[in-house]
C-alpha positions as CSV (number, residue, x, y, z in Angstrom):
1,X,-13.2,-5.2,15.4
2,X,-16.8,-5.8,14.5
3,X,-19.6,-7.2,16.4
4,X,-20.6,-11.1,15.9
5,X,-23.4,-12.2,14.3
6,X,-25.7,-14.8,14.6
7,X,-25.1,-17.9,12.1
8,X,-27.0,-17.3,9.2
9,X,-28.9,-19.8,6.6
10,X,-26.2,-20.2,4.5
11,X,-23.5,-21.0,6.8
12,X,-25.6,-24.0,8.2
13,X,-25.8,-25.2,4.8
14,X,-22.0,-25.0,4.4
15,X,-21.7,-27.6,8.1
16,X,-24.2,-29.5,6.5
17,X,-22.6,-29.9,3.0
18,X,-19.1,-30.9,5.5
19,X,-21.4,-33.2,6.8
20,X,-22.7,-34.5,3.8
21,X,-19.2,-34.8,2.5
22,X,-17.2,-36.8,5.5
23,X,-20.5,-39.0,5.2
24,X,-19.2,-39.9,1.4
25,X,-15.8,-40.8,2.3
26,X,-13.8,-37.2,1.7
27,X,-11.5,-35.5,4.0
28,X,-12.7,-32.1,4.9
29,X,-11.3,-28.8,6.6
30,X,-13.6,-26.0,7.8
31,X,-12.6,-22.7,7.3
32,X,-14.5,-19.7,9.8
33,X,-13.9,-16.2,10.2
34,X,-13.4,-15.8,13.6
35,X,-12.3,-12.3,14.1
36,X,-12.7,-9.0,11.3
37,X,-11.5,-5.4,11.9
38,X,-13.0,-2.4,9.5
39,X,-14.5,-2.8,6.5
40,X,-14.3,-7.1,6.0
41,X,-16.5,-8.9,3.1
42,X,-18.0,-11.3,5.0
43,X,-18.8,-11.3,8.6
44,X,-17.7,-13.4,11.7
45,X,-18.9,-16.9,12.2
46,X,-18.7,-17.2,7.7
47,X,-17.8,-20.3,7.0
48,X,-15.8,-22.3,3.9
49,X,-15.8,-26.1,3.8
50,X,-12.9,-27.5,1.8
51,X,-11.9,-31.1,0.9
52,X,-8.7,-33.0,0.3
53,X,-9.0,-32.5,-4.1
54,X,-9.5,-28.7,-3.4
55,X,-13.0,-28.6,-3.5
56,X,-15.1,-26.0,-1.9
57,X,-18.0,-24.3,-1.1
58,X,-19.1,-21.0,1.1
59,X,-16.9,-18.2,1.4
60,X,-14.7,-16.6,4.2
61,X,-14.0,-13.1,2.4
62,X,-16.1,-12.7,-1.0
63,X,-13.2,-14.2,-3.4
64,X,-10.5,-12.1,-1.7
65,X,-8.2,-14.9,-0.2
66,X,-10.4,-17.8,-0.3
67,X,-7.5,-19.6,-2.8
68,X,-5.0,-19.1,0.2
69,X,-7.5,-20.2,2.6
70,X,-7.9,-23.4,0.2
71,X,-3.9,-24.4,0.1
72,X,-3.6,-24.1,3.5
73,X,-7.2,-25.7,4.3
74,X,-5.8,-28.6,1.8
75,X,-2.6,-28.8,4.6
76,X,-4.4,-29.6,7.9
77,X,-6.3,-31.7,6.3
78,X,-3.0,-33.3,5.6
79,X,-1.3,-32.8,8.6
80,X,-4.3,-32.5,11.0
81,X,-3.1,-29.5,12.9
82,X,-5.4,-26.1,12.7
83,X,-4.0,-23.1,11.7
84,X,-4.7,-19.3,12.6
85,X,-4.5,-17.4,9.6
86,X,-4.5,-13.4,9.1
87,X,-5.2,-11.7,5.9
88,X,-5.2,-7.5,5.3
89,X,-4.5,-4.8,3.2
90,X,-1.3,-4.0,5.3
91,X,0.2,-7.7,6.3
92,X,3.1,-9.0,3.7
93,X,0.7,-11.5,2.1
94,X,-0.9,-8.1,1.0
95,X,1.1,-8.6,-2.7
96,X,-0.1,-12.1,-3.1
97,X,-3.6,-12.1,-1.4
98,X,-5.7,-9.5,0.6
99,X,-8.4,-7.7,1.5
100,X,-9.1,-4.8,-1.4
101,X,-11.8,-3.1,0.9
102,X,-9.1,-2.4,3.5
103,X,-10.1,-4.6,6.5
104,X,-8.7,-7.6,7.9
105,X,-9.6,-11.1,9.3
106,X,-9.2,-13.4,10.9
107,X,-9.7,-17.8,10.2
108,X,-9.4,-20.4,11.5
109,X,-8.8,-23.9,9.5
110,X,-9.9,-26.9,11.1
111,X,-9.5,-30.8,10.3
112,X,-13.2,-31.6,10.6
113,X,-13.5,-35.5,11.8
């Protein structure tokens, strides 16, 4: 596990942009990477804001698994219940999605409201 870090520039513009978009009407999930372990793209407290059409903006791993992040982002909005998810190199999604530089994390999806 890695040490936290301190919310950066970018990841306030990615709550503002959820802010922005619930203000306009959309439905919005917030992805955040809530727990890495070796060698993980982007560090804890990364954030990905998602809407109901599939729309996003930040990232939560560099491109690595942010289109499974999206499909299940796209379901609690839906359904309204967060999810846990886990992504590595050595899980069984590693086929489908995971992390090429070897680490894993950790994010959790929210229904922002």
């Amino acid at each position: 596990m890695t040490a936290e870090r301190p919310l950066q520039l970018q990841d306030a513009d990615v709550l503002g942009l959820a802010e922005d978009w619930l203000e306009a009407g959309r439905s919005v999930a917030l992805a955040t990477v809530v727990e890495t372990w070796g060698s993980a793209p982007r560090p804890v407290g990364s954030h990905l804001v998602i809407d109901a059409d599939g729309r996003f903006e930040g990232s939560v791993s560099g491109g690595c698994v942010e289109g499974a992040v999206i499909e299940e982002a796209i379901e609690v909005i839906r359904k309204g219940e967060p999810r846990l998810l886990e992504f590595g190199i050595a899980d069984e999604t590693a086929w489908r999605v995971g992390l090429s530089c070897g680490g894993r994390i950790r994010v959790y999806v929210e229904k922002v409201i």
